[in-house]
mmCIF file of the C-alpha atoms, coordinates in Angstrom:
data_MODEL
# 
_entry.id   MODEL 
# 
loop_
_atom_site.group_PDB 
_atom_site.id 
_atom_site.type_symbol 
_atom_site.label_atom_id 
_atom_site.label_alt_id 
_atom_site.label_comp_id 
_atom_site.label_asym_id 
_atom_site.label_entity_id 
_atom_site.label_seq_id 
_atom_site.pdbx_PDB_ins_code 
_atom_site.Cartn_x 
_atom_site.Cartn_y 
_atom_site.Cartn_z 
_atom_site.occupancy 
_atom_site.B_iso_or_equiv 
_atom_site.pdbx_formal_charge 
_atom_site.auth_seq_id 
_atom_site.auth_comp_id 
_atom_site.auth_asym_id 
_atom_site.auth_atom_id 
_atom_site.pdbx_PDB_model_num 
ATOM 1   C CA . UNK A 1 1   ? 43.783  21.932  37.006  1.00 0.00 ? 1   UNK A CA 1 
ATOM 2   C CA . UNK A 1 2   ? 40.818  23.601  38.746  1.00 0.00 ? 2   UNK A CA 1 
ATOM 3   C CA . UNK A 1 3   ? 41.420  26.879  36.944  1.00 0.00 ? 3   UNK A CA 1 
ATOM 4   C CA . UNK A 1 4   ? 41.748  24.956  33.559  1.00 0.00 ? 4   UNK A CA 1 
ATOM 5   C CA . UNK A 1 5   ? 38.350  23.423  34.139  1.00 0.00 ? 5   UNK A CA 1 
ATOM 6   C CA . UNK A 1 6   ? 37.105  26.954  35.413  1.00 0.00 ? 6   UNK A CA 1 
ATOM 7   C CA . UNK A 1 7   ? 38.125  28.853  32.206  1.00 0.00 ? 7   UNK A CA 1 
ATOM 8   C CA . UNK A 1 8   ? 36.951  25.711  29.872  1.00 0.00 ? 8   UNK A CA 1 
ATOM 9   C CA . UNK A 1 9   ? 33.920  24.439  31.325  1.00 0.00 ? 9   UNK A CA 1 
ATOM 10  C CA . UNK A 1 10  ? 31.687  25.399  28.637  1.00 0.00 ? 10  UNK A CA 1 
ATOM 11  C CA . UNK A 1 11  ? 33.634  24.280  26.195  1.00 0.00 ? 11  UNK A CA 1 
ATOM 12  C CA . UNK A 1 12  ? 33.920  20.357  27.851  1.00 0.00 ? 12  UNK A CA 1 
ATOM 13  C CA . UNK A 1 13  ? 30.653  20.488  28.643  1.00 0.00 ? 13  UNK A CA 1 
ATOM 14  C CA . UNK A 1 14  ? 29.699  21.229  24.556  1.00 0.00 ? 14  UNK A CA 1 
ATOM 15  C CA . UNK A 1 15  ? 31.945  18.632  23.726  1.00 0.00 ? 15  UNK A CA 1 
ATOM 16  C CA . UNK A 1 16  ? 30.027  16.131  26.410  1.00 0.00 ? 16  UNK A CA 1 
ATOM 17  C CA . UNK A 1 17  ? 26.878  17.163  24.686  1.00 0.00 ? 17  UNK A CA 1 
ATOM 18  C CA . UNK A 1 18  ? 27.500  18.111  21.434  1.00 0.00 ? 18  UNK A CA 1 
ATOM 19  C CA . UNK A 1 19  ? 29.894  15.212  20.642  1.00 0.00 ? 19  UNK A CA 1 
ATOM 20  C CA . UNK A 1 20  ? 27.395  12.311  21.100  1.00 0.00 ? 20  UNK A CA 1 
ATOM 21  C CA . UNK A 1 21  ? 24.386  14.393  19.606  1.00 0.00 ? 21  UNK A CA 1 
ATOM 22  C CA . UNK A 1 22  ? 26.713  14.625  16.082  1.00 0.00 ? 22  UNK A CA 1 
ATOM 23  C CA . UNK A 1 23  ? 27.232  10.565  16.431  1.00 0.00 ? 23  UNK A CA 1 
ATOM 24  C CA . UNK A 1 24  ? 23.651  9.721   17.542  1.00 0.00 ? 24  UNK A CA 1 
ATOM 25  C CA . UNK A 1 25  ? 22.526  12.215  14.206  1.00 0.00 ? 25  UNK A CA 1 
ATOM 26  C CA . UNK A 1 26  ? 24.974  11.053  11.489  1.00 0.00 ? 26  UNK A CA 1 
ATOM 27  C CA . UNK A 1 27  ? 24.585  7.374   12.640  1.00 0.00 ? 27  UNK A CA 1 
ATOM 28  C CA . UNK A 1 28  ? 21.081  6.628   14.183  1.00 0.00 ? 28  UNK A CA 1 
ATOM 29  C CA . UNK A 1 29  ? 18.808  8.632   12.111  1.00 0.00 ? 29  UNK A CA 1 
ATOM 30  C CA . UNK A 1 30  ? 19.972  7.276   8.832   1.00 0.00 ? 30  UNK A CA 1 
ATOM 31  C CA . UNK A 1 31  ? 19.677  3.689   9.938   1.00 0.00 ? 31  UNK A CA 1 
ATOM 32  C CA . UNK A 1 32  ? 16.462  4.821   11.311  1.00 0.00 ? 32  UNK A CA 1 
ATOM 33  C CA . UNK A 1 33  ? 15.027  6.321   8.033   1.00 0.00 ? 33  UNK A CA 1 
ATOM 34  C CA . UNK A 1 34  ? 16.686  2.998   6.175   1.00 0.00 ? 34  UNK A CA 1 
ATOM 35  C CA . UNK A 1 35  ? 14.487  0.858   8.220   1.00 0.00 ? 35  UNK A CA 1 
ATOM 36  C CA . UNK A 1 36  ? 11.050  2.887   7.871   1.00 0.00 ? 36  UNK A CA 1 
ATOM 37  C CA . UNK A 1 37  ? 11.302  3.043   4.301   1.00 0.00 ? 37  UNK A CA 1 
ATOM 38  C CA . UNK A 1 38  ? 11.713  -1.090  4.189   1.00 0.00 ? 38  UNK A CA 1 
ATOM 39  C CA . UNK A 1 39  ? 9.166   -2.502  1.752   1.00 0.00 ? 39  UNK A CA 1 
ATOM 40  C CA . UNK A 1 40  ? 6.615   -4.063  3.745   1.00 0.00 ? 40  UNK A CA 1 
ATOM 41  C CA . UNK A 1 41  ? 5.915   -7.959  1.871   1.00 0.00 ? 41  UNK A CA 1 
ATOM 42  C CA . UNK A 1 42  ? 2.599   -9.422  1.233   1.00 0.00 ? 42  UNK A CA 1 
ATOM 43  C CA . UNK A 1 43  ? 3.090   -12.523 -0.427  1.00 0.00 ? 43  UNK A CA 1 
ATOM 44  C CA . UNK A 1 44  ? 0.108   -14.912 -1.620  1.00 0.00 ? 44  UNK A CA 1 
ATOM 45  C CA . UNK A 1 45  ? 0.109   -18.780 -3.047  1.00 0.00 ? 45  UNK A CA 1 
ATOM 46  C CA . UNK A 1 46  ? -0.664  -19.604 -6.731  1.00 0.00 ? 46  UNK A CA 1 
ATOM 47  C CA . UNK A 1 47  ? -4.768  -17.942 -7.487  1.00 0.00 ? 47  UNK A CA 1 
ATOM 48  C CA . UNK A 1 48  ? -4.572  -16.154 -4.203  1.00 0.00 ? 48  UNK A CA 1 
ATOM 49  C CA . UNK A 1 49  ? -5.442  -12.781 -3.506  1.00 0.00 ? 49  UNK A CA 1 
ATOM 50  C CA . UNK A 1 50  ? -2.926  -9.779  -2.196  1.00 0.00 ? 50  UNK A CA 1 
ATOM 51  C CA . UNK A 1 51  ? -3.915  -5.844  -1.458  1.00 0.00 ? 51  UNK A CA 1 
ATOM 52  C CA . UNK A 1 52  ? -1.558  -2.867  -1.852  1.00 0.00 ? 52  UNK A CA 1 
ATOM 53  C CA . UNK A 1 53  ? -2.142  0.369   -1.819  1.00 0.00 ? 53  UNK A CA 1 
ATOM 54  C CA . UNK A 1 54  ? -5.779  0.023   -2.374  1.00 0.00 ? 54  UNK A CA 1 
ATOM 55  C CA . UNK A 1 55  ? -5.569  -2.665  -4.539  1.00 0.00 ? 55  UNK A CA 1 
ATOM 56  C CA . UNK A 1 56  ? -6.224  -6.569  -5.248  1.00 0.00 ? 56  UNK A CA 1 
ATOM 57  C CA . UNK A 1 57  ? -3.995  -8.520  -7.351  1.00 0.00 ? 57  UNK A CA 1 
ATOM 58  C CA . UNK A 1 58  ? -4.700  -11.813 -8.523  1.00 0.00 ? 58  UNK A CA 1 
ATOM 59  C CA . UNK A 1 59  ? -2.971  -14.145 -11.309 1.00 0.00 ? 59  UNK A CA 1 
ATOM 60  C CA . UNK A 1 60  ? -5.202  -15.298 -13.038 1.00 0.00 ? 60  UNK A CA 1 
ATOM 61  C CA . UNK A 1 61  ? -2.858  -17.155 -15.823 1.00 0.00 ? 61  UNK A CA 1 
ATOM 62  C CA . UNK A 1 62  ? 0.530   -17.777 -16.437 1.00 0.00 ? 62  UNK A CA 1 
ATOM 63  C CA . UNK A 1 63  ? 2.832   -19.640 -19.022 1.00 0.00 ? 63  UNK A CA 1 
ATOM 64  C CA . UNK A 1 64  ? 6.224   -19.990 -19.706 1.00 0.00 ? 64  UNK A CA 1 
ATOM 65  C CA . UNK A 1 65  ? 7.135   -19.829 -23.923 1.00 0.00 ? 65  UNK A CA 1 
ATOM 66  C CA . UNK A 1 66  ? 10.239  -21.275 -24.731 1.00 0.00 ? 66  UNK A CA 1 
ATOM 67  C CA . UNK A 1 67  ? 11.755  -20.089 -27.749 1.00 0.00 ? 67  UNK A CA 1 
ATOM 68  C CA . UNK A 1 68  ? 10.454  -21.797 -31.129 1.00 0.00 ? 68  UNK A CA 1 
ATOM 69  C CA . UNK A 1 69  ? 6.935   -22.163 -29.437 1.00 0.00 ? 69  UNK A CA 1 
ATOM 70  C CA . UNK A 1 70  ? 5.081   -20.858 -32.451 1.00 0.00 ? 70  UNK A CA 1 
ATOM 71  C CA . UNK A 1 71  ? 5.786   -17.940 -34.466 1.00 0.00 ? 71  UNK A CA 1 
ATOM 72  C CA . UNK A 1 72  ? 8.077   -16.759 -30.713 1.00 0.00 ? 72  UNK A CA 1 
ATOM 73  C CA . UNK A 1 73  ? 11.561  -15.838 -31.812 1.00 0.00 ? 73  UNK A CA 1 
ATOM 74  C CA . UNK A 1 74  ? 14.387  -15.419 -28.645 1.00 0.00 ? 74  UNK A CA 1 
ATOM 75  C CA . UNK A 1 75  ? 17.738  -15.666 -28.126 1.00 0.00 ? 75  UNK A CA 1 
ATOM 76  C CA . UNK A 1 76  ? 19.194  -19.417 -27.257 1.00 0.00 ? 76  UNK A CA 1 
ATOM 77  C CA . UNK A 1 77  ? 18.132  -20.628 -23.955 1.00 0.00 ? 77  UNK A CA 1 
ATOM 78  C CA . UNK A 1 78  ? 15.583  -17.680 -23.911 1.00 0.00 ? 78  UNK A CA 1 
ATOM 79  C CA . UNK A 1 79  ? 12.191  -18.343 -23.253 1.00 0.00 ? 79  UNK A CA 1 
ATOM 80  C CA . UNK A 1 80  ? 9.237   -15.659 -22.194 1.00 0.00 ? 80  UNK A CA 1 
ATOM 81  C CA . UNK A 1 81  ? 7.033   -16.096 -19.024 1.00 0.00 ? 81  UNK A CA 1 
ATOM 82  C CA . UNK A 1 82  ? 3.916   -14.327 -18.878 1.00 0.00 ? 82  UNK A CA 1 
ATOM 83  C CA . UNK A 1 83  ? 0.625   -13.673 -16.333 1.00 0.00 ? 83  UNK A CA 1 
ATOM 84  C CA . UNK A 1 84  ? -2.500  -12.297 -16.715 1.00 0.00 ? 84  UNK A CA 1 
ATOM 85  C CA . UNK A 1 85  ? -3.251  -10.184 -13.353 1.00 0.00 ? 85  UNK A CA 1 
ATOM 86  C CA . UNK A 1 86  ? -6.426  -9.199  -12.179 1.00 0.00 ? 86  UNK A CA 1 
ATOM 87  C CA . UNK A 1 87  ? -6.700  -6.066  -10.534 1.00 0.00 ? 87  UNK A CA 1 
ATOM 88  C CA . UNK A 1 88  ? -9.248  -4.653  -9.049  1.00 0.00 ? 88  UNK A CA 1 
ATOM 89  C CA . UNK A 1 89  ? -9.165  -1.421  -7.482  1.00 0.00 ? 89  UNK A CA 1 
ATOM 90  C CA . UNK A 1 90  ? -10.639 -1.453  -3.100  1.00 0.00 ? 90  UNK A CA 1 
ATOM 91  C CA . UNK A 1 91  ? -10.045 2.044   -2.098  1.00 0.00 ? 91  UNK A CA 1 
ATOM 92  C CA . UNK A 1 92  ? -6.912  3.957   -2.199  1.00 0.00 ? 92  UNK A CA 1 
ATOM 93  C CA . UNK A 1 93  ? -4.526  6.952   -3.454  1.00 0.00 ? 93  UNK A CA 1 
ATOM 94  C CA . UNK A 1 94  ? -4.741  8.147   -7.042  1.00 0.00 ? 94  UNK A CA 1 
ATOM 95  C CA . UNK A 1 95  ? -1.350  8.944   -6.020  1.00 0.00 ? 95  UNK A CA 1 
ATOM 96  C CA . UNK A 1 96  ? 0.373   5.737   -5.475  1.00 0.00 ? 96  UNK A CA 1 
ATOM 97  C CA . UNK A 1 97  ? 2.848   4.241   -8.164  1.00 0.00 ? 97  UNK A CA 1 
ATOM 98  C CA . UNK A 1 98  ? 3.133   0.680   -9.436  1.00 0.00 ? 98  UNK A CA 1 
ATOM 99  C CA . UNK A 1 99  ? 5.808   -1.122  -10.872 1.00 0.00 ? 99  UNK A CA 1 
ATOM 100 C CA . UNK A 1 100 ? 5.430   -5.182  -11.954 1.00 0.00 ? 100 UNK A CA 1 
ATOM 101 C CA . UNK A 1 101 ? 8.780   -7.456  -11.862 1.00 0.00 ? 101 UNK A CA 1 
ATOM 102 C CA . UNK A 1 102 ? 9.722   -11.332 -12.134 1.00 0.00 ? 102 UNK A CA 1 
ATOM 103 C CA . UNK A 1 103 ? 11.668  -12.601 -9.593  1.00 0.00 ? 103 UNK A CA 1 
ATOM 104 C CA . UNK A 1 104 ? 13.300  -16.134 -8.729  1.00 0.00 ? 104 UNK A CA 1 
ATOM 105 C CA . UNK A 1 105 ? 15.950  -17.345 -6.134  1.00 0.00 ? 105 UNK A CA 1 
ATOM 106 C CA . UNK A 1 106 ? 19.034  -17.312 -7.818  1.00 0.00 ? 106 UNK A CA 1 
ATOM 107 C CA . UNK A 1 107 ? 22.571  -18.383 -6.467  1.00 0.00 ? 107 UNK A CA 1 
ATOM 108 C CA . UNK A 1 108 ? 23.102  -15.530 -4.185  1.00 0.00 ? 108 UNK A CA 1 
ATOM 109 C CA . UNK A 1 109 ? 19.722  -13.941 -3.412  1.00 0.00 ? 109 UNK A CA 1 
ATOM 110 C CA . UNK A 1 110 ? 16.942  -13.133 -5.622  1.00 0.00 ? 110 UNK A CA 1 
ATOM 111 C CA . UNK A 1 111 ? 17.167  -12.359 -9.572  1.00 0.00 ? 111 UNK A CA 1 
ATOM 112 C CA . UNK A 1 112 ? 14.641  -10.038 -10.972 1.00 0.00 ? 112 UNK A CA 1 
ATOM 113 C CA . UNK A 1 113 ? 13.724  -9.227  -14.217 1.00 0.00 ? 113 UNK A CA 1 
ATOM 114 C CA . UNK A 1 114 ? 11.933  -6.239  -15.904 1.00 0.00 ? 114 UNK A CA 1 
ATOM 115 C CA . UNK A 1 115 ? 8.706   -6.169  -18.006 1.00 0.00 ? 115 UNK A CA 1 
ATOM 116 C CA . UNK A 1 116 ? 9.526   -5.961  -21.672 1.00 0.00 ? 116 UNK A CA 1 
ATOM 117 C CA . UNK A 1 117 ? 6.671   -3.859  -23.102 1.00 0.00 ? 117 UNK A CA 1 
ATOM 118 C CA . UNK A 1 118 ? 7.652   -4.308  -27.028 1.00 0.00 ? 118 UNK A CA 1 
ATOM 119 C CA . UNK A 1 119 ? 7.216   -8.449  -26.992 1.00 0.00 ? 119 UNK A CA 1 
ATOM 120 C CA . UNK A 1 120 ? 6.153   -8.088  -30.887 1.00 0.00 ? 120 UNK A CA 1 
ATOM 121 C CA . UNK A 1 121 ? 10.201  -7.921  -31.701 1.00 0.00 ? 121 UNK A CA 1 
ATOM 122 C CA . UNK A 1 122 ? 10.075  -11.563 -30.204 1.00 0.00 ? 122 UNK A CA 1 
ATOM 123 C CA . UNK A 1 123 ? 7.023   -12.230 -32.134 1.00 0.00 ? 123 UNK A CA 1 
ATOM 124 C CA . UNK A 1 124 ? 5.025   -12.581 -28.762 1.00 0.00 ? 124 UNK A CA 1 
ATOM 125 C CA . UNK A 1 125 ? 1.020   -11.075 -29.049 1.00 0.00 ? 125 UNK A CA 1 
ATOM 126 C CA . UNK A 1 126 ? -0.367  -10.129 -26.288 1.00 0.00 ? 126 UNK A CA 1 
ATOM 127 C CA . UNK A 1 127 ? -3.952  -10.270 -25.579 1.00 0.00 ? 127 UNK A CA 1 
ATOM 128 C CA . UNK A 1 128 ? -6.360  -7.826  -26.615 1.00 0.00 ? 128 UNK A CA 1 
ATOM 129 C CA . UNK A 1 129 ? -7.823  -5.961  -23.685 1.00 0.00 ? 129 UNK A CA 1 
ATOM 130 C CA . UNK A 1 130 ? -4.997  -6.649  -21.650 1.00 0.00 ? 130 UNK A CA 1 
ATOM 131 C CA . UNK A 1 131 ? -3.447  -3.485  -19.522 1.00 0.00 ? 131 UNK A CA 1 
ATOM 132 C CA . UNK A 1 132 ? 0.872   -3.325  -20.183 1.00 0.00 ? 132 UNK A CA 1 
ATOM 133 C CA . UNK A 1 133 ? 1.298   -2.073  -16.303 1.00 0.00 ? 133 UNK A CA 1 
ATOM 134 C CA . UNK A 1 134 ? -1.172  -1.330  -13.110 1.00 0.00 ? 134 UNK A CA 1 
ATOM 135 C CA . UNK A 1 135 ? -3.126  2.178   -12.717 1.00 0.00 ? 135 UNK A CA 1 
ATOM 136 C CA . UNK A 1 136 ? -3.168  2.685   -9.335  1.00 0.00 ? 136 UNK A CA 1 
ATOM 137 C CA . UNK A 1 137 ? -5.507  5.645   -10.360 1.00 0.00 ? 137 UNK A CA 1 
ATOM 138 C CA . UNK A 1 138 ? -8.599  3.004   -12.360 1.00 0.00 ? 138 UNK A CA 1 
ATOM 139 C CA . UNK A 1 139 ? -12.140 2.854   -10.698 1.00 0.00 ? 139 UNK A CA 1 
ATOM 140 C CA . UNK A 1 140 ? -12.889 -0.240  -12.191 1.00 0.00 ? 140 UNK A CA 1 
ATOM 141 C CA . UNK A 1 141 ? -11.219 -4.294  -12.423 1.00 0.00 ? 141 UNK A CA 1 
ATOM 142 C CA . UNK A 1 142 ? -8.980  -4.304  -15.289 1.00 0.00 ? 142 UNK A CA 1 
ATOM 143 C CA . UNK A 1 143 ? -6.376  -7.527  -16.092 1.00 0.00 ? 143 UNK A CA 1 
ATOM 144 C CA . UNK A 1 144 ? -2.514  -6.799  -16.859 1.00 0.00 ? 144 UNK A CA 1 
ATOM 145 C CA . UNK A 1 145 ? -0.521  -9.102  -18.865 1.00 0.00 ? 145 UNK A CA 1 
ATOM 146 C CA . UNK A 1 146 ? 2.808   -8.554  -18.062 1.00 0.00 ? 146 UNK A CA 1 
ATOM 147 C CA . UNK A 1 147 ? 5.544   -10.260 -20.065 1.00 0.00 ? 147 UNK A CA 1 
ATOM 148 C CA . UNK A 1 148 ? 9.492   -11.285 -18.941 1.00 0.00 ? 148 UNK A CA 1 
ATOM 149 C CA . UNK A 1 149 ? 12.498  -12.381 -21.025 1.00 0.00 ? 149 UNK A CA 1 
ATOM 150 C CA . UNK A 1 150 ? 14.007  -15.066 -18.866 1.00 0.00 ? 150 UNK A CA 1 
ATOM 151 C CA . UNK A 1 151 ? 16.792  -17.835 -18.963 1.00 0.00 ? 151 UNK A CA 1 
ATOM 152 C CA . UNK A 1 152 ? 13.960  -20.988 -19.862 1.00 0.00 ? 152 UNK A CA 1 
ATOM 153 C CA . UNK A 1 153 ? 12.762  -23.091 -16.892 1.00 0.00 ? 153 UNK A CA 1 
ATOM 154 C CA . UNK A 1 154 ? 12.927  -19.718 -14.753 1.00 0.00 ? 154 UNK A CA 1 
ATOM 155 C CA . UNK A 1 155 ? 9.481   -20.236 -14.404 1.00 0.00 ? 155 UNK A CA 1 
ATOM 156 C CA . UNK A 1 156 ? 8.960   -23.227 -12.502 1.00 0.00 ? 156 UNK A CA 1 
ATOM 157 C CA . UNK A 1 157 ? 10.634  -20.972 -9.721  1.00 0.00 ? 157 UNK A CA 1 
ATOM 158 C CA . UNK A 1 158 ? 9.542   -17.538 -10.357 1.00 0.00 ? 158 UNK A CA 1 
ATOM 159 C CA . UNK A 1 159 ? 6.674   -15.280 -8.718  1.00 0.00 ? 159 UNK A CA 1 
ATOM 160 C CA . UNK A 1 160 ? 5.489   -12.047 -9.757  1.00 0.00 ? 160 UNK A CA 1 
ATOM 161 C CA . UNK A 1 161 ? 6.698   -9.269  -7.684  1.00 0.00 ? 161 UNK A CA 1 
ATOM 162 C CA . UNK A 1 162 ? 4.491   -5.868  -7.832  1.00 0.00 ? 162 UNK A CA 1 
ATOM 163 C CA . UNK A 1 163 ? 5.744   -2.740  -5.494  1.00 0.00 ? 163 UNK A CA 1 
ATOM 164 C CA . UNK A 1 164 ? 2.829   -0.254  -5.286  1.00 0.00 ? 164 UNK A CA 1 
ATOM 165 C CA . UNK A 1 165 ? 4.477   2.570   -3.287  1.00 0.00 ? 165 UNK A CA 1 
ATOM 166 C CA . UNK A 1 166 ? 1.726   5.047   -1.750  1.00 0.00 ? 166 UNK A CA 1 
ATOM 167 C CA . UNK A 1 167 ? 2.392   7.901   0.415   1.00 0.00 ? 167 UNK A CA 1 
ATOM 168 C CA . UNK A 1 168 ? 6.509   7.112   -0.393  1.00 0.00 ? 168 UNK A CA 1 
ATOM 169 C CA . UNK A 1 169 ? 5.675   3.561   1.758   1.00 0.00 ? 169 UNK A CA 1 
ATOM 170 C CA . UNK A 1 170 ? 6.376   0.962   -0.855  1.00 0.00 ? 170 UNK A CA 1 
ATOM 171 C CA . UNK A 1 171 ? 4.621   -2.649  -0.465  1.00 0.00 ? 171 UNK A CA 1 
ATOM 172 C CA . UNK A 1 172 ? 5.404   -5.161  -2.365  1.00 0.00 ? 172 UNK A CA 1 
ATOM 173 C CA . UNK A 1 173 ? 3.268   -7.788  -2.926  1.00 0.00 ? 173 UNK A CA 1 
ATOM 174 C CA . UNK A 1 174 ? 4.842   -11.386 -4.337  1.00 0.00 ? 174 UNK A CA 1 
ATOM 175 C CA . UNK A 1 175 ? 2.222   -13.820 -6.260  1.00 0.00 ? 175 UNK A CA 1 
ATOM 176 C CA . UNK A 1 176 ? 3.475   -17.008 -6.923  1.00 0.00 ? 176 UNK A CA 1 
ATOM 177 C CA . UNK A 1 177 ? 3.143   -18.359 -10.578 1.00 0.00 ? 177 UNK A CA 1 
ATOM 178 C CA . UNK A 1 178 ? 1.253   -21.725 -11.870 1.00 0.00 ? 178 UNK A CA 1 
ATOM 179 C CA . UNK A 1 179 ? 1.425   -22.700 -15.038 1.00 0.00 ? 179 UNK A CA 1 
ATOM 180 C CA . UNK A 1 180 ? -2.530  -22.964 -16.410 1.00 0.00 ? 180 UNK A CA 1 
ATOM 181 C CA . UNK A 1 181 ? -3.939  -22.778 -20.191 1.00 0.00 ? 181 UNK A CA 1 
ATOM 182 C CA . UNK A 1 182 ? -4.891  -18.607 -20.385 1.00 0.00 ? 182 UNK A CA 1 
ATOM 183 C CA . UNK A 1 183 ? -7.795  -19.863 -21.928 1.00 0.00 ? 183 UNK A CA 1 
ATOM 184 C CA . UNK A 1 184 ? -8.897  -21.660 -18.431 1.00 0.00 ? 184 UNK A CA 1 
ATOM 185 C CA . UNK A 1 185 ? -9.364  -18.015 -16.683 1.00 0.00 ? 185 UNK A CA 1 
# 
């Protein structure tokens, strides 16, 4: 036995070393890198404020449309939620990204919905003025209106969820919704 472990001893002890170096790289450092790139969540009540990647979101409106409300055309059951966002750039990279979603509990987790960009097809205007998405690279305060086809009375339980990723770190910031005339602002 002593002459096995002689002529082998380099070999056990790579297999000693090597062995749990493999394991501890093809297990730890991808559950390590999972974690780190984790969005970090700012969430803020109804006309609060939230900053992300050097810059402040606020709703300033929001309104849910239920199909036949005016010239609005959806499917059954459809209706279309929109906010007006203030954002107002505080200092940050001309680098970072921005993406704006609607999101709502639903039966098992949270449901999210895209912006639809063309809302004339549901005969939805949007305001004049109004930004379609965030520019993380604007100087000055500009307002989004972002709109979402939805399942109608989504809105009561929705929030506006906005991931600004900067330096690959993505934040997202959450901004719950209440339902105000736009014209209020």
């Amino acid at each position: 036995m002593r002459a096995f472990l002689r002529r082998h001893r380099v070999a056990l002890v790579c297999l000693v070393v090597v062995v749990p170096g493999l394991v501890a790289l093809l297990i730890v450092v991808p559950i390590a890198e999972r974690s780190a790139i984790q969005p970090r969540t700012v969430e803020a009540a109804a006309g609060e404020t939230a900053t992300a990647g050097g810059l402040e979101f606020t709703v300033r409106a929001s309104q849910e449309f239920p199909g036949g409300s005016g010239s609005i055309v959806l499917p059954p059951d459809a209706a279309l939620a929109a906010a007006v966002i203030d954002v107002a750039p505080v200092g940050g990279s001309d680098s970072a990204t921005c993406v704006i979603d609607l999101v709502a509990p639903g039966p098992e987790g949270p449901i999210e919905w895209p912006t639809e960009y063309d809302v004339a097809k549901y005969g939805y205007g949007r305001g004049e003025g109004f930004a379609t998405g965030c520019d993380p690279s604007a100087t000055a305060p500009y307002s989004v209106e972002s709109v979402f086809l939805t399942p109608t009375g989504t809105f009561r339980t929705a929030a506006v969820r906005i991931t600004v990723t900067e330096d690959g770190l993505p934040v997202e910031v959450t901004l719950r919704l209440s339902e105000q005339d736009p014209a209020q602002g």
